[in-house]
N, C-alpha and C positions, 0 to 999 in steps of 0.2 A: 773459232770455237774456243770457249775461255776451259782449260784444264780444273777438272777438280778438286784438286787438291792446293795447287799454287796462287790460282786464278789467271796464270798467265794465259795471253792469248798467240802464245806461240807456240805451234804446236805443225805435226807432220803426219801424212798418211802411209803405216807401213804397208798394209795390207786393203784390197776390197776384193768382196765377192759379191758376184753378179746374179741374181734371181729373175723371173719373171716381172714379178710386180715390188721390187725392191733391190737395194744398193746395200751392203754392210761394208763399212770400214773399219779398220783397226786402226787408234791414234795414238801419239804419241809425243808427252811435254817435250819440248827441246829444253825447259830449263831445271826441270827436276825430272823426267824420265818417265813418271808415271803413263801408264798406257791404258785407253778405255775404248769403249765399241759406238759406232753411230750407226743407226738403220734411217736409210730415206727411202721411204716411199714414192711409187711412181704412181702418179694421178694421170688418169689421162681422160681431156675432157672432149664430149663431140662441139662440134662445131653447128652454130644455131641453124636451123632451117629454113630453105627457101622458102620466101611471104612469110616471115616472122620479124620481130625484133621485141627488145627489151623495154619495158617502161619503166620509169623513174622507182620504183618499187624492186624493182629485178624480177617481176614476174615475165615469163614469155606471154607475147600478145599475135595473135595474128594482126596481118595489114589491111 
């Protein structure tokens, strides 16, 4: 994760907090100090269904 301020892409995780459907971290430059926030989201996808599959389009089809 490139820093915003330096551009450096060195950088360290002081902090995360844990949520249901999400991650926050607290970062921080190792070369100038500056400190900012990332939220990642958790996706969570199901898994396709018996007698289906995907066609060239990505629509589901049955077989």
């Amino acid at each position: 994760m490139d820093c915003q301020k330096c551009k450096s892409n060195q950088d360290r995780v002081v902090a995360t907090e844990g949520y249901s459907d999400r991650v926050r971290r607290r970062r921080e430059c190792i070369t100038c100090g500056h400190r900012w926030t990332t939220e990642e989201r958790i996706i969570e996808e199901e898994p396709p269904r018996e007698g289906t599959s995907f066609d060239c389009a990505g629509r589901l089809c049955r077989l």
